[in-house]
VEXKEDREN-524245 format. One record per residue (C-alpha): residue in three letters; x, z, y. Coordinates in steps of 0.02 Angstrom, whole numbers. Layout:
N
@r = ALA; X = X; Z = Z; Y = Y;
...
END
This chain:
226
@r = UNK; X = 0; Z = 0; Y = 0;
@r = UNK; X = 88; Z = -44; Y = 178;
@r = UNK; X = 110; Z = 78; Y = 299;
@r = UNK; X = 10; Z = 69; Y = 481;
@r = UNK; X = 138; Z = 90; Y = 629;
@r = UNK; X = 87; Z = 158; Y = 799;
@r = UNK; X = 196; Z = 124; Y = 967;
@r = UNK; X = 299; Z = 279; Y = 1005;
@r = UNK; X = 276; Z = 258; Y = 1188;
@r = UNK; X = 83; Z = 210; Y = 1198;
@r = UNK; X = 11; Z = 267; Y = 1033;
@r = UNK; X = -70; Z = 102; Y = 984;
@r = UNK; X = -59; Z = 23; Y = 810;
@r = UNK; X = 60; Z = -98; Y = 794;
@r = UNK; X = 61; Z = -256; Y = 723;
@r = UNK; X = 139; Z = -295; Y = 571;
@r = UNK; X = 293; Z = -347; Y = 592;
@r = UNK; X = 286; Z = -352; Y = 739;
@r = UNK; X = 444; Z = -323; Y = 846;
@r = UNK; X = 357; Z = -271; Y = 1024;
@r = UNK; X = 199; Z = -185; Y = 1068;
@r = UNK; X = 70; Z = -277; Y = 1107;
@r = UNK; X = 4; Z = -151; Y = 1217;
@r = UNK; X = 151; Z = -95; Y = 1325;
@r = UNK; X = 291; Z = -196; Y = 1287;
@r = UNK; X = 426; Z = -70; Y = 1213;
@r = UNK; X = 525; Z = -136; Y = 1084;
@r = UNK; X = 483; Z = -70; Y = 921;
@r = UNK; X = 655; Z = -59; Y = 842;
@r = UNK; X = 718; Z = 49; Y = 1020;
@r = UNK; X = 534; Z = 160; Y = 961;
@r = UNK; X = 518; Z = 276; Y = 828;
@r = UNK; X = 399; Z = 235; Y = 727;
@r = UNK; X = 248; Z = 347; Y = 690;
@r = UNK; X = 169; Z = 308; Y = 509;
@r = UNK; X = 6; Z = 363; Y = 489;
@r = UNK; X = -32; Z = 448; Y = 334;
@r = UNK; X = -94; Z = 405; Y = 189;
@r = UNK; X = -260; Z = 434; Y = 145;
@r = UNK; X = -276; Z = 516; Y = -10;
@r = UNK; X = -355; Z = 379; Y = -155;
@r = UNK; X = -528; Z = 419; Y = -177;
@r = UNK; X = -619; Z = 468; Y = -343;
@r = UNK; X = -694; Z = 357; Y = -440;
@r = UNK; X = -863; Z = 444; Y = -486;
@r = UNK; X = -812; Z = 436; Y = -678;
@r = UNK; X = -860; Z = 612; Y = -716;
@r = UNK; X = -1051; Z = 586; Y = -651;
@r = UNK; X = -1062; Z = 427; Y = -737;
@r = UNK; X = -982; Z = 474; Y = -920;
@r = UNK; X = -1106; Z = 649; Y = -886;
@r = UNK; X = -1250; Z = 545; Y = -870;
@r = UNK; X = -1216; Z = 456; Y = -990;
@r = UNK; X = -1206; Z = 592; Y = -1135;
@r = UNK; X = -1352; Z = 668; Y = -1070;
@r = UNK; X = -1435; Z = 489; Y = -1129;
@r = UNK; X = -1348; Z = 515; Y = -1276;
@r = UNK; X = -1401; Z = 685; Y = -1304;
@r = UNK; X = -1600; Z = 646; Y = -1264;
@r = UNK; X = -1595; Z = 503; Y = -1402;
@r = UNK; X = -1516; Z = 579; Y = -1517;
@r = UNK; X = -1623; Z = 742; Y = -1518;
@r = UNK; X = -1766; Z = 622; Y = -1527;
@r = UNK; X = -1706; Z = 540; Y = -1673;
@r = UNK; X = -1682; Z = 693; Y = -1760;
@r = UNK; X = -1850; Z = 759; Y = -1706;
@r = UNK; X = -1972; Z = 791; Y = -1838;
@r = UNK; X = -2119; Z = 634; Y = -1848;
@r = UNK; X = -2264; Z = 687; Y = -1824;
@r = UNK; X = -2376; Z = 664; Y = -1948;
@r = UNK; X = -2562; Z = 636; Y = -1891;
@r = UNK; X = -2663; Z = 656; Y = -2045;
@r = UNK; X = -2849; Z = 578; Y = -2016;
@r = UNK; X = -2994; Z = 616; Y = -2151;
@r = UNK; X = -3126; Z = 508; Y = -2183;
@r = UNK; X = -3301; Z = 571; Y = -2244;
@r = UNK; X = -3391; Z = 459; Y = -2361;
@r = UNK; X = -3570; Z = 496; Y = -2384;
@r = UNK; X = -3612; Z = 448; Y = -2586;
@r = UNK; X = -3788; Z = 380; Y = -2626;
@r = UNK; X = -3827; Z = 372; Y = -2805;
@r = UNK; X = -3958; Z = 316; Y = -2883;
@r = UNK; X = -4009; Z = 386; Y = -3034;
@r = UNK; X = -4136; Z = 283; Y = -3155;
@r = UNK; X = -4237; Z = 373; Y = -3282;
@r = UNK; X = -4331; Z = 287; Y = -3414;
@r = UNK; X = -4456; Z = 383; Y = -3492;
@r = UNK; X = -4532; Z = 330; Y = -3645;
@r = UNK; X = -4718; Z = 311; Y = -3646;
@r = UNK; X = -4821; Z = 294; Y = -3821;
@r = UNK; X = -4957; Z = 177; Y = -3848;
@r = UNK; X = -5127; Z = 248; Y = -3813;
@r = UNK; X = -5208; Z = 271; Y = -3979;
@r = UNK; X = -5372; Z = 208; Y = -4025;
@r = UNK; X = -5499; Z = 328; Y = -4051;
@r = UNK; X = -5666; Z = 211; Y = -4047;
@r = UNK; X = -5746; Z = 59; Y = -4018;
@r = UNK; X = -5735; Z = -106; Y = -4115;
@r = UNK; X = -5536; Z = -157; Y = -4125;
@r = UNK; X = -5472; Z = -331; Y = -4164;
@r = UNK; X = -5284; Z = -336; Y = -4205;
@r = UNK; X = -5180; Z = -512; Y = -4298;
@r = UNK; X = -5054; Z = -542; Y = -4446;
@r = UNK; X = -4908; Z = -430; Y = -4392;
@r = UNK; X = -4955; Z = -338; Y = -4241;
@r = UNK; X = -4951; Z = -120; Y = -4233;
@r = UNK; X = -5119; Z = -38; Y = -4223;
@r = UNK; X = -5097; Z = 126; Y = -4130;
@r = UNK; X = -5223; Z = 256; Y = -4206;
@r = UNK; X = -5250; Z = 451; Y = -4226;
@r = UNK; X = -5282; Z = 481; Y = -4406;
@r = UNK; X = -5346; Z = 648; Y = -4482;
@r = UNK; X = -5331; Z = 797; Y = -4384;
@r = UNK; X = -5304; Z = 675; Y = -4212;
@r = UNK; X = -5117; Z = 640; Y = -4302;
@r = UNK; X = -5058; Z = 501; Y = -4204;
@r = UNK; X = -5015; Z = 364; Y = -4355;
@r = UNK; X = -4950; Z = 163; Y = -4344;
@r = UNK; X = -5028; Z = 45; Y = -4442;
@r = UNK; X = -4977; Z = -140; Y = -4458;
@r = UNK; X = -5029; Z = -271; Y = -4562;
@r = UNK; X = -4889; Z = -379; Y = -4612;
@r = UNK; X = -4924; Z = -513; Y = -4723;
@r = UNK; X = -5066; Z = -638; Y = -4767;
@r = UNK; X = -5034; Z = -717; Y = -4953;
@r = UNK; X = -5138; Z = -806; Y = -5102;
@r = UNK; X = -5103; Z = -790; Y = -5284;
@r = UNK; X = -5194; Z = -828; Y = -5446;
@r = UNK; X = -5118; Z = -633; Y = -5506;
@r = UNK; X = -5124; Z = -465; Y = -5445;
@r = UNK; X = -5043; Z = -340; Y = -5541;
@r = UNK; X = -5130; Z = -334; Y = -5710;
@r = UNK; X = -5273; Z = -449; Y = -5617;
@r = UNK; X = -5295; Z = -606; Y = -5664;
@r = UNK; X = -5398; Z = -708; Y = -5552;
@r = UNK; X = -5569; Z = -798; Y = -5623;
@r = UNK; X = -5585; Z = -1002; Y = -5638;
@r = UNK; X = -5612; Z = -1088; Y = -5469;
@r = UNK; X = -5556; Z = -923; Y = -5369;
@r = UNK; X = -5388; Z = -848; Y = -5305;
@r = UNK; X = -5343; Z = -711; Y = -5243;
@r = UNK; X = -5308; Z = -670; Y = -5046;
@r = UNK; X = -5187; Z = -500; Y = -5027;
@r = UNK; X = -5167; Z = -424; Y = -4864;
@r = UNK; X = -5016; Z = -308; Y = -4845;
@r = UNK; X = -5021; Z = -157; Y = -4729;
@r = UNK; X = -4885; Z = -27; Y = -4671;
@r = UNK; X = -4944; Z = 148; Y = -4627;
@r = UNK; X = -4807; Z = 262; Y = -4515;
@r = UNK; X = -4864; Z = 442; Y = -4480;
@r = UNK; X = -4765; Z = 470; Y = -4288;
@r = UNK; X = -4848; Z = 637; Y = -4296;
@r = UNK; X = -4780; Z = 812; Y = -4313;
@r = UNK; X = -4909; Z = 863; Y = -4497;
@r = UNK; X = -4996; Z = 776; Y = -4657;
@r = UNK; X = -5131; Z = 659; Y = -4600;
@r = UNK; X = -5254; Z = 528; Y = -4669;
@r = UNK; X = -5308; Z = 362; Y = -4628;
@r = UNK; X = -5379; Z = 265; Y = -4782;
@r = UNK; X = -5425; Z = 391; Y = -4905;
@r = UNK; X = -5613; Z = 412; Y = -4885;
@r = UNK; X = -5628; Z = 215; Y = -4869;
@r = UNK; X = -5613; Z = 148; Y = -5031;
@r = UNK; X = -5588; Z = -33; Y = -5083;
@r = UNK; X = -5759; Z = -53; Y = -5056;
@r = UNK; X = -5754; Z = -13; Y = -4871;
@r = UNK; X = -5656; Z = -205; Y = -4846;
@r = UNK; X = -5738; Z = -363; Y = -4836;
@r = UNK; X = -5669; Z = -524; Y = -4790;
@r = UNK; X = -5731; Z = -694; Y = -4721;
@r = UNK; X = -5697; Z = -889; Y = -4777;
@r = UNK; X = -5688; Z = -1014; Y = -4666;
@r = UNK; X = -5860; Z = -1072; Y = -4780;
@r = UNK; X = -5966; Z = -918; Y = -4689;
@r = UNK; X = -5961; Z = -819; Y = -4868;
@r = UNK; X = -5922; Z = -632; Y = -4860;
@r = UNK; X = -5826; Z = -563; Y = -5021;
@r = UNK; X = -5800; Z = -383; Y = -5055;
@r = UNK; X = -5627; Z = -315; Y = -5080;
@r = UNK; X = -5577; Z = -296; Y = -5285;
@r = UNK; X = -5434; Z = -151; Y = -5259;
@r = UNK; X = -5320; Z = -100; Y = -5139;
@r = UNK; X = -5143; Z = -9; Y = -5154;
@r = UNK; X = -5173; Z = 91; Y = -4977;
@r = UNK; X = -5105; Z = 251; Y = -4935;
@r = UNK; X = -5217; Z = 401; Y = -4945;
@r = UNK; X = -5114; Z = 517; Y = -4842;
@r = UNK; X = -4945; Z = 537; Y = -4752;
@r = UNK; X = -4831; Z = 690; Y = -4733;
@r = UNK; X = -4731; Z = 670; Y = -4544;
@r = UNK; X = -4617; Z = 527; Y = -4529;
@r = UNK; X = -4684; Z = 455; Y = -4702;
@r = UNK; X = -4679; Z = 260; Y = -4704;
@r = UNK; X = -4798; Z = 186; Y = -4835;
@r = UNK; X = -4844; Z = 27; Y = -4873;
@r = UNK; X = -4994; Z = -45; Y = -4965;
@r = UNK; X = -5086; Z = -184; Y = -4996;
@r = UNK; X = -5309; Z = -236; Y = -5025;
@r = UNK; X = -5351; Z = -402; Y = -5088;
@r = UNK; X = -5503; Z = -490; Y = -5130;
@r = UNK; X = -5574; Z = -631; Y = -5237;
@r = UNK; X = -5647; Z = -781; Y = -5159;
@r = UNK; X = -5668; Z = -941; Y = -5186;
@r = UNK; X = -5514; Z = -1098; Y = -5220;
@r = UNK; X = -5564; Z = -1207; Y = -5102;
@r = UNK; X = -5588; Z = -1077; Y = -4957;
@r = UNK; X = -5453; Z = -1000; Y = -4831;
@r = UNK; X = -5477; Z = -814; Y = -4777;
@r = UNK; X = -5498; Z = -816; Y = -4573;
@r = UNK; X = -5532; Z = -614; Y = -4543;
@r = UNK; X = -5558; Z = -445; Y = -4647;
@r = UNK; X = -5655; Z = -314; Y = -4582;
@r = UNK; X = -5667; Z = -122; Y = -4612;
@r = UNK; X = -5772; Z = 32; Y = -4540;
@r = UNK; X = -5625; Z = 180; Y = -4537;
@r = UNK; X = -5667; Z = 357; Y = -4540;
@r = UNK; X = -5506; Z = 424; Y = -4444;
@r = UNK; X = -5528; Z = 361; Y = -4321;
@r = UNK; X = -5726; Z = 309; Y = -4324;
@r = UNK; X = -5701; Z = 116; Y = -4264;
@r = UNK; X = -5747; Z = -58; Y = -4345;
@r = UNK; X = -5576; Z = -137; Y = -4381;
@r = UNK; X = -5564; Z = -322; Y = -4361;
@r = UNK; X = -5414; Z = -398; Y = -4416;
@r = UNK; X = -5386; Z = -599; Y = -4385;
@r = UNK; X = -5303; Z = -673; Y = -4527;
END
């Protein structure tokens, strides 16, 4: 750094190398020379700036190591569930009246003692033989098989005070034939399953169309369409 000279006689600065004062003239090698001091080198502001700068430092890092927080949201579901029952409703049993019922269909009825009983007639057949039967010239036989189910809870009846003589059938000619036998169940303990059978003689050339029977338990004219 150069040095700033001042005029010994006036005081003024100097020019550089100058060799007179520009002010008053005097020589400046016949002068002594005043040299002003030097002013002291200023501080850089280092200190502030590297003590800001690990204050920085020190907020991010204590952020970093700063527990997350954890922001736990519950969600409430309301459940709607539908529950289905199926509840099992019997047949109505019949208790009167005249009842008409086909080859293979279920004939709800209350038998002895109101004993709720199932009785379906299965099959429709012909033959020339039943059993130790034998059927007469110009005739055949027409068998009607019947199952009996007791769905009640003691020992009932449905057929017993009927008798083979209690069916009739009819021919597609108009005739009416009486029934010759019948294989019917007279009673059934609960759950018993029974099946049976009542045919009757008629004529070769005729075809059975319905058989007919007034029951006791329950009183009602049975119809059934062959």
């Amino acid at each position: 750094m150069s040095q700033i000279k001042y005029c010994a006689k006036c005081g003024d600065q100097l020019l550089p190398n100058a060799k007179f004062c520009a002010t008053c003239g005097a020589p400046v090698s016949a002068l002594p020379v005043q040299v002003a001091p030097t002013a002291p080198a200023k501080r850089r502001p280092w200190f502030s700036i590297i003590a800001v700068v690990m204050i920085v430092l020190a907020f991010l890092g204590g952020a970093s190591i700063a527990p997350e927080r954890i922001v736990t949201t519950t969600t409430t579901y309301e459940s709607r569930v539908t529950v289905t029952r199926t509840i099992a409703v019997s047949p109505t049993a019949i208790t009167t009246g005249v009842q008409r019922i086909g080859i293979g269909q279920t004939l709800n009825l209350l038998g002895k003692d109101n004993v709720p009983v199932e009785v379906t007639f299965t099959k429709l057949r012909y033959d020339m033989k039943v059993g130790w039967d034998t059927a007469d010239k110009g005739y055949k036989f027409v068998i009607v098989d019947v199952t009996v189910k007791n769905v009640g809870n003691k020992e009932t009846a449905v057929f017993s005070f009927l008798g083979s003589y209690g069916w009739t059938v009819k021919v597609d000619k108009g005739y009416v034939y009486k029934a010759e036998s019948d294989t019917l169940p007279s009673s059934l303990r609960a759950e018993d399953v029974k099946p049976g059978y009542v045919y009757f003689e008629i004529l070769q050339d005729t075809t059975a169309i319905e058989m007919y029977a007034k029951l006791s338990y329950p009183s009602i004219d049975l119809i059934v369409e062959l």
